[in-house]
C-alpha positions as CSV (number, residue, x, y, z in Angstrom):
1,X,-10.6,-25.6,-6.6
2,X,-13.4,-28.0,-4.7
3,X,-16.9,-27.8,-4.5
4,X,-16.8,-25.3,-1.3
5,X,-14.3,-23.4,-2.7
6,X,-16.4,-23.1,-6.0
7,X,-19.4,-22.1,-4.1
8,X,-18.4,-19.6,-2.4
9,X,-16.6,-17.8,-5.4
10,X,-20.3,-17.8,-7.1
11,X,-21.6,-16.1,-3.8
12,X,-18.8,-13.2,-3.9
13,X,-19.2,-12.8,-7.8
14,X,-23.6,-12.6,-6.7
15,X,-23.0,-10.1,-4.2
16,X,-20.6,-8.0,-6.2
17,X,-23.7,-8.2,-9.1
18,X,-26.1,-7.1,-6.0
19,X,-24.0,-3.8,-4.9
20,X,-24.0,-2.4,-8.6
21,X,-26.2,1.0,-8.1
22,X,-25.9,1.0,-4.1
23,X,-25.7,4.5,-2.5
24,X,-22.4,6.0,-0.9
25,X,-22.4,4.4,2.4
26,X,-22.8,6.4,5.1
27,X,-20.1,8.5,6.9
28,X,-17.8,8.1,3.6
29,X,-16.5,11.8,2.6
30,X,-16.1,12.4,-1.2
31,X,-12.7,10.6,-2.0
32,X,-9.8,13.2,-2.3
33,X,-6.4,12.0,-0.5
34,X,-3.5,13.7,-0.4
35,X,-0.1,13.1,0.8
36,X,0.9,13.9,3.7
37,X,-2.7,14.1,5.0
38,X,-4.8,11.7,7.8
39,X,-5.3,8.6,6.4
40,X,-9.2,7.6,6.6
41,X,-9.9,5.0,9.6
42,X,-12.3,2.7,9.1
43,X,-13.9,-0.1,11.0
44,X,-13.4,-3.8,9.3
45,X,-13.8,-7.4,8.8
46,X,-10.4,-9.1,7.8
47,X,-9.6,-12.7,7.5
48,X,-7.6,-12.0,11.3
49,X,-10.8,-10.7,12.9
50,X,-12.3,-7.4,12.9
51,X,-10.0,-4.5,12.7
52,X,-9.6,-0.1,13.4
53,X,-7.0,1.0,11.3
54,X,-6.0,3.4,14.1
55,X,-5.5,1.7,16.3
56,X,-4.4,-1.6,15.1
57,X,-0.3,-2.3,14.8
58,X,-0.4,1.8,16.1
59,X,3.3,1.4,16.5
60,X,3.7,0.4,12.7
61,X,4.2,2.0,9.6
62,X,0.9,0.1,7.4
63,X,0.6,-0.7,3.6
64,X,-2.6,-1.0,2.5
65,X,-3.4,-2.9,-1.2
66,X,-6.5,-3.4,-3.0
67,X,-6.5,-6.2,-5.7
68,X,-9.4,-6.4,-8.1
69,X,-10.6,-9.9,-7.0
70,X,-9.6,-13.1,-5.5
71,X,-9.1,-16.1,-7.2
72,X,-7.8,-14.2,-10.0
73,X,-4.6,-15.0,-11.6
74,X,-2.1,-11.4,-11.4
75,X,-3.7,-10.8,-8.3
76,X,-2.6,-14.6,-7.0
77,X,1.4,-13.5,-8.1
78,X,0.6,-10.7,-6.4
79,X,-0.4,-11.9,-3.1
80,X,2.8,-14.5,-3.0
81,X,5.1,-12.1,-3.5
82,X,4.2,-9.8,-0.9
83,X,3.7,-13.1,1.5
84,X,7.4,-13.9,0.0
85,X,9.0,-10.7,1.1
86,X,6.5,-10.6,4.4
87,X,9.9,-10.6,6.9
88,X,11.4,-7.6,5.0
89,X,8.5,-5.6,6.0
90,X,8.8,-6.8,9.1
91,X,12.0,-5.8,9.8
92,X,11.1,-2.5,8.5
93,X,8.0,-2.2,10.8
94,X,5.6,-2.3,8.3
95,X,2.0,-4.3,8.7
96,X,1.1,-5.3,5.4
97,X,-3.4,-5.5,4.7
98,X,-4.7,-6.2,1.8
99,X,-8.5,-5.5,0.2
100,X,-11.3,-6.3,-2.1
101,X,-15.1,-6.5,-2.7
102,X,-15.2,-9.8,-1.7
103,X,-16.9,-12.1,0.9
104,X,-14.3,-12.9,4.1
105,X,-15.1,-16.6,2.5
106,X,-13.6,-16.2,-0.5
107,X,-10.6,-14.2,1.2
108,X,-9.9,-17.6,3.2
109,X,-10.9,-20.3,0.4
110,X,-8.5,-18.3,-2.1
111,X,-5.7,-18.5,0.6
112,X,-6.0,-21.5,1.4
113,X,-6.3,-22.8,-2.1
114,X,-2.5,-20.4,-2.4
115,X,-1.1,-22.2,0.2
116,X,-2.0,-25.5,-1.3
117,X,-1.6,-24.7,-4.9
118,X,1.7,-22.7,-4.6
119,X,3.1,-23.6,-1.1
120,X,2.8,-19.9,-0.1
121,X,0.8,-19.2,3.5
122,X,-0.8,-15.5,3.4
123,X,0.3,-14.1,6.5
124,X,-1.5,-10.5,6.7
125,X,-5.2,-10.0,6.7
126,X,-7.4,-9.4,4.1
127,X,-10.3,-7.1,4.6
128,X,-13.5,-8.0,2.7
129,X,-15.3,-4.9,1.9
130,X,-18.7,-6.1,0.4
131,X,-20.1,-2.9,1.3
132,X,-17.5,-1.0,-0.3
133,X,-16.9,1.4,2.7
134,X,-12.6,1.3,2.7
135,X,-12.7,1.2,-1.7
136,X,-14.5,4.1,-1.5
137,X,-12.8,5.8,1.3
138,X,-9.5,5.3,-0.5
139,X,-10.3,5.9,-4.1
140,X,-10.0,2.2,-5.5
141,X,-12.8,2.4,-7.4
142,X,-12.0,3.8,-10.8
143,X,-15.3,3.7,-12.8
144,X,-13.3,3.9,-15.9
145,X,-11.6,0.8,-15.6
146,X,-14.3,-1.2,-13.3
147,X,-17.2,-0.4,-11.3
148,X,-17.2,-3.2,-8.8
149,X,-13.7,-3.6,-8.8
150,X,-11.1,-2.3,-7.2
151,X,-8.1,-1.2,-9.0
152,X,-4.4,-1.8,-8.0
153,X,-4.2,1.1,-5.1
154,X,-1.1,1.1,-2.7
155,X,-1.2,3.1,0.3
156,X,1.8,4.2,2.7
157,X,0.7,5.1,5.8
158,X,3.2,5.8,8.7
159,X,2.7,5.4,12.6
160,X,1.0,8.8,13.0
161,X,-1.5,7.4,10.2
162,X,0.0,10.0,7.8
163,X,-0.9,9.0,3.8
164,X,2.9,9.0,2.8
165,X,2.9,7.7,-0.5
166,X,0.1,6.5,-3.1
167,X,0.9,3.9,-6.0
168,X,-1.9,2.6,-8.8
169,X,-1.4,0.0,-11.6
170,X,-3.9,-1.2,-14.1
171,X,-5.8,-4.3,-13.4
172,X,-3.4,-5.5,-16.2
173,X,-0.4,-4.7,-14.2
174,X,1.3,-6.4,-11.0
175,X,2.6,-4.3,-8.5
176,X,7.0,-4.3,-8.1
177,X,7.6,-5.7,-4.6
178,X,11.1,-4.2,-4.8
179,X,9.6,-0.5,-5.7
180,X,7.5,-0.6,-2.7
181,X,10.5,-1.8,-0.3
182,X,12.4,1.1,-2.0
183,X,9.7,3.6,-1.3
184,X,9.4,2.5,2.3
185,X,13.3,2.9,2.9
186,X,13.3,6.3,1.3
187,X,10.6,7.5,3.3
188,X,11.9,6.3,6.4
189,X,15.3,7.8,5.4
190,X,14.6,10.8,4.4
191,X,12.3,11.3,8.4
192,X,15.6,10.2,9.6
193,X,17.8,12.5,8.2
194,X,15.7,15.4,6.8
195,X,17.8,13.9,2.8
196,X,15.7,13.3,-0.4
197,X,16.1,10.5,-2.4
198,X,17.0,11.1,-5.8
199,X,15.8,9.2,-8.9
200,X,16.7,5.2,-8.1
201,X,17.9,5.6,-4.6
202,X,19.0,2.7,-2.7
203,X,19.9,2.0,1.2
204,X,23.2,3.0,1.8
205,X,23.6,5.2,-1.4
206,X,24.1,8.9,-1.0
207,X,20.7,11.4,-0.9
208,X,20.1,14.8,-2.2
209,X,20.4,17.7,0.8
210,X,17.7,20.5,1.0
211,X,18.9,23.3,-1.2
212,X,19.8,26.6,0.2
213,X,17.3,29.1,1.0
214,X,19.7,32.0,1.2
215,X,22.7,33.6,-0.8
216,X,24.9,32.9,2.2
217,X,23.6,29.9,2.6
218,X,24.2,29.2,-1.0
219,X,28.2,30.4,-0.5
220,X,28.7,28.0,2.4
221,X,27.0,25.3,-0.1
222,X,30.2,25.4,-2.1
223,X,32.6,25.3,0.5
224,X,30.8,22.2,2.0
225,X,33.7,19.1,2.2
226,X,31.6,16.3,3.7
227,X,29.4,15.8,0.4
228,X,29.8,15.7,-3.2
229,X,28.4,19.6,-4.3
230,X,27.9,19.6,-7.7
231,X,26.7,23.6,-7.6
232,X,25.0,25.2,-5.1
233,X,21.5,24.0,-5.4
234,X,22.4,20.4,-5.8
235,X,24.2,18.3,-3.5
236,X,24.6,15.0,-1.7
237,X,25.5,13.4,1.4
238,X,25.6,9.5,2.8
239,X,22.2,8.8,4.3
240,X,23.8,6.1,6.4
């Protein structure tokens, strides 16, 4: 790390030591998400500019990460594999954004020290949230574990900015790249066919129907020749 690089960490790790004991910001709602449920917009500054989360990629399904702090070193693995695996979320049509309390400085000294370090180039934004506004509005901040901090949240949000799916580690633990592909291409399965994924689902594998809701219904069930019925209320079909 250089001199500015250096520099600016000790700024972000001074103005996380300053917002210890600030007040809610205003126009935050008590935290309490649920799936299926609007996702909270919010106004912010990334490392590609400011952004709306409504309106930016609208067409896209959007993952939204917090990471405790930059220039940290789980958080670094964590950052190059999601930068690794970038075009696969692509091709899914999903924007990837990442956040933490830190300084938009530190966001692009910590990149670019990734890039040179470890040959990776970060190519989503980051959103530096000195204020706390999106941690807040999300639930990343888990008092038990830090306090100026944010913990390992993972959002799904789909292109109607739906909350599909929620995901938290430790600080101790990085996140499974390959779990969140899986959970994208479950939930984009199971819009297009109206099929649940069962435990360790995979593209191409076969997903559980929806079980009858009546006893004839339940009858036809068993007679059914294009899946594999185990018993009535449990059955599959190819999702692809």
């Amino acid at each position: 790390m250089d001199t500015s690089d250096l520099q600016r960490a000790i700024e972000n790790f001074l103005n996380r030591l300053r917002s210890v004991g600030k007040t809610e910001p205003k126009g935050v709602p008590p935290t309490f998400l649920q799936i299926n449920g609007p996702a909270p917009d919010f106004e912010a500054k990334t490392t590609h500019g400011d952004i709306r989360l409504s309106s930016w990629n609208k067409d896209k399904w959007v993952i939204l990460f917090s990471h405790p702090a930059d220039f940290t070193p789980v958080c670094t693995t964590e950052f190059v594999g999601f930068a690794k695996r970038w075009k696969e979320f692509q091709e899914r049509d999903v924007a990837l954004i990442g956040n933490s309390i830190d300084s938009v400085y530190a966001h692009i000294a910590w990149a670019r020290n990734i890039e040179d370090k470890l040959g990776t180039k970060i190519p989503f934004p980051i959103i530096a949230d000195l204020d706390m506004k999106v941690a807040k509005a999300y639930g990343m901040l888990h008092v038990a574990s830090s306090d100026t901090s944010a913990i390992r949240a993972l959002f799904v949000i789909d292109p109607k900015r739906t909350l599909r799916a929620m995901i938290y580690y430790p600080l101790s633990v990085g996140r499974n790249i390959d779990e969140i592909l899986r959970v994208v291409d479950a939930l984009q399965m199971t819009d297009e066919t109206g099929l649940a994924a069962p435990a360790n689902w995979k593209p191409g594998e076969a997903a559980i129907m929806p079980p009858p809701q009546t006893m004839d219904e339940a009858e036809a069930r068993m007679k059914e020749r294009e899946a594999q019925v185990e018993d009535w209320y449990y059955a599959k079909k190819k999702s692809a």
